[in-house]
N, C-alpha and C positions, 0 to 999 in steps of 0.2 A: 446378577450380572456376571459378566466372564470374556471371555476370549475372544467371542462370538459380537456379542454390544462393541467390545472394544474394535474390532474389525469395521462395523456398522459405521462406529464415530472417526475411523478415518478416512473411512470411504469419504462423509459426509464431510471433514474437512478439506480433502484433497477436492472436493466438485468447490465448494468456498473462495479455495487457493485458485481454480483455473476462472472464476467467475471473477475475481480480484485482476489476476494477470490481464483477463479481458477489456474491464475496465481501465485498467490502466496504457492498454493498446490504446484503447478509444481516446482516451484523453494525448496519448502521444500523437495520434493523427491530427486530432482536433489542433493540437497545437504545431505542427508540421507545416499545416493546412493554414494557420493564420486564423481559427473561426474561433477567435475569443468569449465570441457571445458567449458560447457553449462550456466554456471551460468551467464556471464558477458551479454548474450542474453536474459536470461530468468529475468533479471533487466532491461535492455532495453523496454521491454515488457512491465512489469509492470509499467514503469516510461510512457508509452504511454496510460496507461489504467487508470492512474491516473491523465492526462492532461486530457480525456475525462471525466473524473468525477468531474473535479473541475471545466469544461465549461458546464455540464452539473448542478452541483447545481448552478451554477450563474442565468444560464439562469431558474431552477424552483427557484428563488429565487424572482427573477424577477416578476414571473408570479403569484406566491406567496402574494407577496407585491401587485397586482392587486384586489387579491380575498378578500385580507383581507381590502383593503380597500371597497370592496364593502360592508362588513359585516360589518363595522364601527370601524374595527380596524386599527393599527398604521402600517405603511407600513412597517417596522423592525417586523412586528410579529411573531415570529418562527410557525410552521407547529402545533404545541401541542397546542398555543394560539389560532390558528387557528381552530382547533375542537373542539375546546374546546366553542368558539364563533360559532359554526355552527351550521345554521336554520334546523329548524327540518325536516327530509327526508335523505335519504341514505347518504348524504356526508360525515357525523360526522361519519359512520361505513368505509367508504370508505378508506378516509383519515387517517382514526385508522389504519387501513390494513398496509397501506402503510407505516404507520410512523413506525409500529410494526414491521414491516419485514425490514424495513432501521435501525432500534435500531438494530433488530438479526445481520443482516449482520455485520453490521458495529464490534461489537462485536465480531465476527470469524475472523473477518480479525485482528481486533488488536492481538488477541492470534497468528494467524500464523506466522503475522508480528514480534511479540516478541518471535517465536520459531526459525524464521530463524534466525534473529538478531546475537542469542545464538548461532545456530550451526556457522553462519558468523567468528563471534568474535571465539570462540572455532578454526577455521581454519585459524583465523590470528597467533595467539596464539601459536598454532602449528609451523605454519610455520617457526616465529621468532625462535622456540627453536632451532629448526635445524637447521637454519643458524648461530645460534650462537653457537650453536656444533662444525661447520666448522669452528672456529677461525675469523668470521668474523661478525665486529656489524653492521648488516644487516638498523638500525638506520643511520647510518652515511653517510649521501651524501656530495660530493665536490660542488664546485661552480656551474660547470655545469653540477650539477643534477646526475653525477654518483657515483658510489661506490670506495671509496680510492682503488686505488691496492693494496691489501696485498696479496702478494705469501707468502704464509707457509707453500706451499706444497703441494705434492700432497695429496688426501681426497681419501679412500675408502669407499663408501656409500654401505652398506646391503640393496641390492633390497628383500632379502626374509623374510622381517617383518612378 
């Protein structure tokens, strides 16, 4: 293996990284959108897209630590010690490439991740109020997992918000 593999493995995580960002578009609209149905799949998703991404850095981590030892650095070398040490000819612009566009990615995706988060929380939030509108502390499970009976009645709910 060598310089070449290792180029391969970040191509193949930076396509991961844009397939992740995607995903988490998707689920930011879904939730924009109000279409809850969809949510609990569109995490699903992304929680599949993020196993392939953290067997995917293992495995250029791996290959990583190969190169870097060839160049006489320490096999724990991150990717930036690594170009940083690299013999004169394309790899040190190669390697920049790549490290540059997995720094971008990685960056959009934390923003998306902290705008779903927001809307997430915002729609737990909600939900509690309303339940607790209905006279009932939506908080409070019984032993086995269910919600106390409390009849208090019946509830008229306003479908035309």
């Amino acid at each position: 293996m060598g310089t070449n593999e290792l180029s391969v493995l970040l191509w193949k995580e930076r396509e991961l990284l844009e397939l992740l960002q995607f995903k988490l578009e998707e689920q930011h609209l879904l939730l924009v959108a109000g279409k809850s149905r969809w949510i609990d799949l569109a995490t699903r998703e992304i929680e599949s897209v993020l196993e392939k991404v953290h067997t995917a850095g293992l495995v250029r981590a791996l290959e990583a630590s190969g190169v870097a030892a060839d160049w006489g650095l320490a096999d724990d070398s991150s990717l930036a010690e690594i170009i940083g040490s690299a013999p004169d000819g394309p790899w040190k612009e190669i390697f920049a490439a790549h490290l540059g566009a997995l720094r971008s990615t990685s960056t959009e995706i934390a923003s998306l991740r902290d705008a779903n988060e927001q809307y997430l929380r915002a729609a737990f939030r909600s939900t509690q109020e309303t339940l607790a509108t209905l006279g009932e502390d939506s908080s409070l499970y019984g032993p086995k997992g269910s919600s106390p009976a409390q009849h208090v009645g019946a509830h008229i709910i306003d479908t035309n918000l």
